[in-house]
DSSP file (Angstrom, degrees, kcal/mol; ACC not computed):
  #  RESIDUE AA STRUCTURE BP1 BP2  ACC     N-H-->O    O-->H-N    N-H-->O    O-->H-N    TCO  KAPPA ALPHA  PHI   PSI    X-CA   Y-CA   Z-CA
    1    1 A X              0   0    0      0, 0.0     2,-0.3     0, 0.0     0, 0.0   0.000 360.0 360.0 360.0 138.6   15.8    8.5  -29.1
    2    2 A X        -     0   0    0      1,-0.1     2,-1.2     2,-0.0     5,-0.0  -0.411 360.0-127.4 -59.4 115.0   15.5    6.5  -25.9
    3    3 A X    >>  -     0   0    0     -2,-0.3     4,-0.9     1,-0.2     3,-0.7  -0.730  26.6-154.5 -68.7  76.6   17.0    3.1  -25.9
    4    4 A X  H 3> S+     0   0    0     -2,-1.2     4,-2.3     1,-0.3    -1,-0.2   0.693  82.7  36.8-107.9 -59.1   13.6    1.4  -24.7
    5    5 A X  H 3> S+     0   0    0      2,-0.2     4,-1.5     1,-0.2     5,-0.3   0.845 120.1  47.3 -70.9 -34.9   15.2   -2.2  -22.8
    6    6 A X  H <> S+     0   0    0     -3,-0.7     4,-1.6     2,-0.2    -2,-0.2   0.807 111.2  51.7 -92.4  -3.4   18.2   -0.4  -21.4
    7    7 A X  H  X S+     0   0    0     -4,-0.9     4,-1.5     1,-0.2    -2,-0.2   0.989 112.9  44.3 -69.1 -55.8   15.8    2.5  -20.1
    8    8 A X  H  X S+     0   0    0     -4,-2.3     4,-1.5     2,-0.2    -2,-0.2   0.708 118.2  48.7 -67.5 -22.6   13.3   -0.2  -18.3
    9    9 A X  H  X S+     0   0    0     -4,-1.5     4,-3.0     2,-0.2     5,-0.4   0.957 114.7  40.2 -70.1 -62.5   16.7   -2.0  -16.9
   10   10 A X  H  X S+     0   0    0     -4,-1.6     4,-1.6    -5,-0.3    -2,-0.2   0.866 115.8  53.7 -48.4 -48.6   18.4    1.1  -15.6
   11   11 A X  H  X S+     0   0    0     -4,-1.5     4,-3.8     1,-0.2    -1,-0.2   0.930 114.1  43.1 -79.5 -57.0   14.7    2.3  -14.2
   12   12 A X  H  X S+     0   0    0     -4,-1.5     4,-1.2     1,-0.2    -1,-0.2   0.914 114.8  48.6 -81.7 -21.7   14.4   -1.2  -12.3
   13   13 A X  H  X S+     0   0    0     -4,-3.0     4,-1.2     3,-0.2    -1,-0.2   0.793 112.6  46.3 -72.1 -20.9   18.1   -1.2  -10.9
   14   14 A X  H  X S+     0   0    0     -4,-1.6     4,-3.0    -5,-0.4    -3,-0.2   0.898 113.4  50.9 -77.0 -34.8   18.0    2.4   -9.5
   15   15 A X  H  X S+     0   0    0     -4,-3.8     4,-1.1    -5,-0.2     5,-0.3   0.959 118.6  37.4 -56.3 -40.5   14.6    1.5   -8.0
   16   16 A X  H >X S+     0   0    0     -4,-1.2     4,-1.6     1,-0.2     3,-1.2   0.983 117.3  50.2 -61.4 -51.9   16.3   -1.8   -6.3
   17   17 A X  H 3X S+     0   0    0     -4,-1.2     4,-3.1     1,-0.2     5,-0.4   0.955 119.8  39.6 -86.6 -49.7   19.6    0.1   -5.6
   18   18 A X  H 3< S+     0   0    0     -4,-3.0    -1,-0.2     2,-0.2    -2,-0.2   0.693 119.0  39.3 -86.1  -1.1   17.3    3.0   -3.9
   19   19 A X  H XX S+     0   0    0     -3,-1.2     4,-2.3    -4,-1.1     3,-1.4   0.883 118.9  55.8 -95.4 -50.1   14.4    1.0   -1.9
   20   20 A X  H 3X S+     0   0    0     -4,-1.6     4,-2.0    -5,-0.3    -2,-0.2   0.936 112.0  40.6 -20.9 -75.6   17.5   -1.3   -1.1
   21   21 A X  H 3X S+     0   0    0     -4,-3.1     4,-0.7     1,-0.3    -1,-0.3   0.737 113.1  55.5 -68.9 -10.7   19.5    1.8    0.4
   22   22 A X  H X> S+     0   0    0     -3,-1.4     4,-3.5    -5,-0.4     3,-2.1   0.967  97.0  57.7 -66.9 -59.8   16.7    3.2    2.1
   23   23 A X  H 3<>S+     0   0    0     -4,-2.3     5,-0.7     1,-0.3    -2,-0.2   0.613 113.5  39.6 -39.1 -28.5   15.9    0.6    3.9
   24   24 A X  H 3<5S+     0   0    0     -4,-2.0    -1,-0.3    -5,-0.2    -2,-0.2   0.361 119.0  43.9-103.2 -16.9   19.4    0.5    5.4
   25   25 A X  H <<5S+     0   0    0     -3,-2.1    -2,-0.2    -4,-0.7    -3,-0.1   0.740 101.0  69.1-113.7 -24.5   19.9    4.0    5.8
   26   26 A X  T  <5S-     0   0    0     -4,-3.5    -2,-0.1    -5,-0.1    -3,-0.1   0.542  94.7-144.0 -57.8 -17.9   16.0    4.7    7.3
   27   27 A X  T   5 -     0   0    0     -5,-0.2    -3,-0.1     1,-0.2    -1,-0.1   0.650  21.9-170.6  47.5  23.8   17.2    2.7   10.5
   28   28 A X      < +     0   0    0     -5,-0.7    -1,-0.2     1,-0.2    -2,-0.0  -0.061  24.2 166.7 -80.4 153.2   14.7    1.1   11.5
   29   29 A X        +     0   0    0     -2,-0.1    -1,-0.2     3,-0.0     3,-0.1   0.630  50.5  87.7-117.2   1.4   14.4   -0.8   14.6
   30   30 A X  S    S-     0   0    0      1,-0.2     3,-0.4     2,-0.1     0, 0.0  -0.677  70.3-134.7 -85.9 178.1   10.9   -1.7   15.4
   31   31 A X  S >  S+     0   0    0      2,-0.1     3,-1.2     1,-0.1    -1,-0.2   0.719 109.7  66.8 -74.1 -55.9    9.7   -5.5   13.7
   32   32 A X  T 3  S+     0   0    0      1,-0.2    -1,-0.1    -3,-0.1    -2,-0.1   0.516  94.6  41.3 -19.9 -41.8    7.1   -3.6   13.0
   33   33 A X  T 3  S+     0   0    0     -3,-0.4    -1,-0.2     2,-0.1    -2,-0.1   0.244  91.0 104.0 -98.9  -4.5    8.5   -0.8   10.2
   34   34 A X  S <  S-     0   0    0     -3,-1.2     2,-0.1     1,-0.1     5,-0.1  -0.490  89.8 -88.2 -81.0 152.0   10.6   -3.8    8.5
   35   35 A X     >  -     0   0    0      1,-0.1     4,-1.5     3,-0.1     5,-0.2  -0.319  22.8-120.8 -76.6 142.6    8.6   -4.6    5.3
   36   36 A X  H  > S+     0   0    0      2,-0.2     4,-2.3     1,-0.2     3,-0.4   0.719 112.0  47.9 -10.2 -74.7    5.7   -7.1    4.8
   37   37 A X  H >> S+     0   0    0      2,-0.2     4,-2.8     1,-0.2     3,-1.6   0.940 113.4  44.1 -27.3 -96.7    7.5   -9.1    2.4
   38   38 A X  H 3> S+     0   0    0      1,-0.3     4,-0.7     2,-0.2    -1,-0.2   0.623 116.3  45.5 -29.6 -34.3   10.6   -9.4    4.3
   39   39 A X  H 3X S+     0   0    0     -4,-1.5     4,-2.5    -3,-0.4     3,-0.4   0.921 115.4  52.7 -82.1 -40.4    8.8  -10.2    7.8
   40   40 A X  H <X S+     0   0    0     -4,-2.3     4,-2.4    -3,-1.6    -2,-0.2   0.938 113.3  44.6 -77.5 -73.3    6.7  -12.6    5.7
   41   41 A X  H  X S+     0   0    0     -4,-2.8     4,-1.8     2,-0.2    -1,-0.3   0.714 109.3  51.5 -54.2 -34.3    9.7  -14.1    4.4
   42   42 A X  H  X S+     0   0    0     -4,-0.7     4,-1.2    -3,-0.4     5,-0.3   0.837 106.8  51.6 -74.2 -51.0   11.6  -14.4    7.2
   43   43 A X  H  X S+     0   0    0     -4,-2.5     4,-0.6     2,-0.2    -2,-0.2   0.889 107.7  47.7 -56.4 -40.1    9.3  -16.1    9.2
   44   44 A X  H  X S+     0   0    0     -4,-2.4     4,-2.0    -5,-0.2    -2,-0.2   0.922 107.5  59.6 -84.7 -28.1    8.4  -18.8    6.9
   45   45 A X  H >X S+     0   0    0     -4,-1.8     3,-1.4     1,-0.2     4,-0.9   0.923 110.0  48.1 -55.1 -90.9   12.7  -19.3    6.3
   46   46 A X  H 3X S+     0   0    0     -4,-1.2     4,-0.6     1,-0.3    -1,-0.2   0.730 112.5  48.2 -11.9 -29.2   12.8  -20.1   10.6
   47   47 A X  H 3X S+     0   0    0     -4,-0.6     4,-0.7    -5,-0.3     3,-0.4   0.962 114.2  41.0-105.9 -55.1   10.1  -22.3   10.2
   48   48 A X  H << S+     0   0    0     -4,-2.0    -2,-0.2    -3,-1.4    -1,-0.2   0.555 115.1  53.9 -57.0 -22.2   11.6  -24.3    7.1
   49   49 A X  H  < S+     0   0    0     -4,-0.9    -1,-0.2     2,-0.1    -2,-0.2   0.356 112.6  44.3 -98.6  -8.0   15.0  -24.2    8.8
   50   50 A X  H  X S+     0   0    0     -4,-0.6     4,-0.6    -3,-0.4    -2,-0.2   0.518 116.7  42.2-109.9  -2.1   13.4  -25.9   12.1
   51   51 A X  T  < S+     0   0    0     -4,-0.7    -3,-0.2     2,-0.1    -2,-0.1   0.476 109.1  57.7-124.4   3.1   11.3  -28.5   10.5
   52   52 A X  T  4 S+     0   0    0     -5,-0.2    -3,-0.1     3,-0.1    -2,-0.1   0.652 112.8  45.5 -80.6 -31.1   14.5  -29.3    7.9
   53   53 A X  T  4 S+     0   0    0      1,-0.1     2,-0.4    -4,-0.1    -2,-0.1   0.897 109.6  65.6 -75.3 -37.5   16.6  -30.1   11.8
   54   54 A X  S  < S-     0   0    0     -4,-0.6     2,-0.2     8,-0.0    -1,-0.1  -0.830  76.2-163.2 -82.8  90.8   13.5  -32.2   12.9
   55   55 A X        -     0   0    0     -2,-0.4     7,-0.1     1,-0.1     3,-0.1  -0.760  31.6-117.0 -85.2 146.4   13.0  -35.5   10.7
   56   56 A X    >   -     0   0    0     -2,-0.2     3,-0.5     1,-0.2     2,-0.1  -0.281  37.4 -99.1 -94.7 171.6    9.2  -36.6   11.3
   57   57 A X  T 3  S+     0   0    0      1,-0.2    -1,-0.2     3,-0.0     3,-0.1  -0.523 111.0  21.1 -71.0 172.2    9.1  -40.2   13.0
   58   58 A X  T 3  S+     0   0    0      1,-0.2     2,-1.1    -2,-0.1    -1,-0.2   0.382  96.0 121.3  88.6 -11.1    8.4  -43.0   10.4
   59   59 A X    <   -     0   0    0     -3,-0.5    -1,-0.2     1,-0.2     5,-0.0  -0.535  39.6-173.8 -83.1 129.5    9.7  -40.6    7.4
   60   60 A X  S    S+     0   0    0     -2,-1.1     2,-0.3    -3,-0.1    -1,-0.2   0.865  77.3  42.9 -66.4 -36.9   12.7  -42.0    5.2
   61   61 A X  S    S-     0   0    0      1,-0.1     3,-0.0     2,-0.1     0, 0.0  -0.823  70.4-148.4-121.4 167.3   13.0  -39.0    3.3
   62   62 A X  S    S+     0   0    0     -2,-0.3     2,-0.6    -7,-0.1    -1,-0.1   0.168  82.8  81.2-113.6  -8.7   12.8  -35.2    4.5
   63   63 A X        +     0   0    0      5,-0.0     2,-0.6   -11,-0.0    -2,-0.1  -0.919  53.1 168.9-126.5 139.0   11.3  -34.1    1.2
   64   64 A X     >> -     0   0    0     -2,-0.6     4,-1.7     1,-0.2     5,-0.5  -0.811  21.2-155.0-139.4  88.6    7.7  -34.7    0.9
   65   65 A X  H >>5S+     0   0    0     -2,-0.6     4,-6.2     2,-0.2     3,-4.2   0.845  87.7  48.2   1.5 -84.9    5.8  -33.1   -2.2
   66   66 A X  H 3>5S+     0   0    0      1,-0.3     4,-2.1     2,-0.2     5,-0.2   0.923 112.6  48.5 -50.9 -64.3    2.3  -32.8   -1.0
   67   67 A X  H 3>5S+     0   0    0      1,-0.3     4,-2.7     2,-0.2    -1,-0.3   0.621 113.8  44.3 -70.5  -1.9    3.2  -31.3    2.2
   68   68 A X  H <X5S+     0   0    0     -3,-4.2     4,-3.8    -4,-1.7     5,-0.5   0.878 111.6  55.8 -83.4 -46.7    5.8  -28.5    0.6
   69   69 A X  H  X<S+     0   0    0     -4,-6.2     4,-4.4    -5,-0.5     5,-0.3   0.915 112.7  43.1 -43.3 -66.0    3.1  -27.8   -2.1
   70   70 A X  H  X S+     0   0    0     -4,-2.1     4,-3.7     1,-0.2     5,-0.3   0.867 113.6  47.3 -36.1 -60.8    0.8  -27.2    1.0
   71   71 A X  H  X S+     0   0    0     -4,-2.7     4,-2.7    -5,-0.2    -1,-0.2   0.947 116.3  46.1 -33.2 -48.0    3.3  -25.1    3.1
   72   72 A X  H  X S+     0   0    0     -4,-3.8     4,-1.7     1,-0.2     5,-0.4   0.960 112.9  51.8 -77.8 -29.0    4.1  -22.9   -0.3
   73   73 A X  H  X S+     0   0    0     -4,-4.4     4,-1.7    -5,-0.5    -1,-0.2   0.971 114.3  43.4 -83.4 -32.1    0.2  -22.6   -0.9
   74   74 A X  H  X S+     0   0    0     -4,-3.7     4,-0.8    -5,-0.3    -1,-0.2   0.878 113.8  49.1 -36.1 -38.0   -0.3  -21.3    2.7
   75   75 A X  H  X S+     0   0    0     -4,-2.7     4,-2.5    -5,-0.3     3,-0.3   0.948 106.1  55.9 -64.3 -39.2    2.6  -19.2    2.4
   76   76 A X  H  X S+     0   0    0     -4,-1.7     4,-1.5     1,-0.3     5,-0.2   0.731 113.4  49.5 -78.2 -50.6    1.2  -17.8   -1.0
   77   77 A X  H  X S+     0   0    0     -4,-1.7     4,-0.6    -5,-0.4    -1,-0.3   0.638 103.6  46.2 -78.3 -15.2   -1.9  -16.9    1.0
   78   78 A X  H  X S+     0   0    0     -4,-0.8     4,-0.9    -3,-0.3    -2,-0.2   0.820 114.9  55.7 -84.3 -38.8   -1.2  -15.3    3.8
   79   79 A X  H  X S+     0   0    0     -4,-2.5     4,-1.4     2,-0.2    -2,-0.2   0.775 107.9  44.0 -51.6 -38.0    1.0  -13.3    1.6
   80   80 A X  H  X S+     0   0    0     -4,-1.5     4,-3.0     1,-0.2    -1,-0.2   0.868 114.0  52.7 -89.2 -31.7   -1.6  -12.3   -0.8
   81   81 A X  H  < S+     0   0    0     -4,-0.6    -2,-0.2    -5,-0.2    -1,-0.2   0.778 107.1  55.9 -71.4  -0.4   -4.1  -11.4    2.4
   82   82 A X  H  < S+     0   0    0     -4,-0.9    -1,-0.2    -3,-0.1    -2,-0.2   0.884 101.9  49.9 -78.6 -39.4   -1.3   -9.4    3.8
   83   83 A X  H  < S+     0   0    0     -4,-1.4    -2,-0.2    -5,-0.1    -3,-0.1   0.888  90.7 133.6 -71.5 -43.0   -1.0   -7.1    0.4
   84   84 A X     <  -     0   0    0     -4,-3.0     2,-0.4    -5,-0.2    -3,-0.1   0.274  48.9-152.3 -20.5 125.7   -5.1   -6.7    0.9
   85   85 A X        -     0   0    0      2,-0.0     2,-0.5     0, 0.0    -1,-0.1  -0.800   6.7-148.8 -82.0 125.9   -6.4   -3.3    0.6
   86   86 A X              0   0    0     -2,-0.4     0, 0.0     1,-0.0     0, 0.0  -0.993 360.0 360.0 -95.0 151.4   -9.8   -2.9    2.8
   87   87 A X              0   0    0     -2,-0.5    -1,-0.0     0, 0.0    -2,-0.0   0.267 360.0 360.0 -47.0 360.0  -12.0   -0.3    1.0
């Protein structure tokens, strides 16, 4: 009998270990073929690493709730219109 938790662990580390090793071995070179996620992600890290170098005038502190909450619920949205299917 099938060991039920180490079956779904082993099942989700060979899938990581093989979209992982694809990716890398698939060569791709346009911006284009790299995945959603990952362009998605990458962009919004640049963007968080240029407005962390850049202190706004008048601000004491560099971390500002409201406005992260806002960035992450943008982020959160573009992301989910990216994964959009049309019919």
């Amino acid at each position: 009998m099938v060991h039920v938790p180490s079956f779904l662990v082993g099942g989700l580390f060979s899938g990581g270990a093989f979209l992982l090793l694809h990716e890398q071995v698939s060569h791709r070179q346009k911006l284009s073929h790299k995945w959603i996620i990952r362009e998605l992600a990458e962009k919004k890290w640049k963007d968080i690493k240029t407005q962390s170098s850049k202190p706004e005038a008048g601000s004491t502190s560099q971390f500002q709730p409201p406005k992260l909450e806002q960035e992450w619920n943008k982020a959160l949205g573009k992301l989910q219109d990216a994964m959009k299917r049309d019919p």
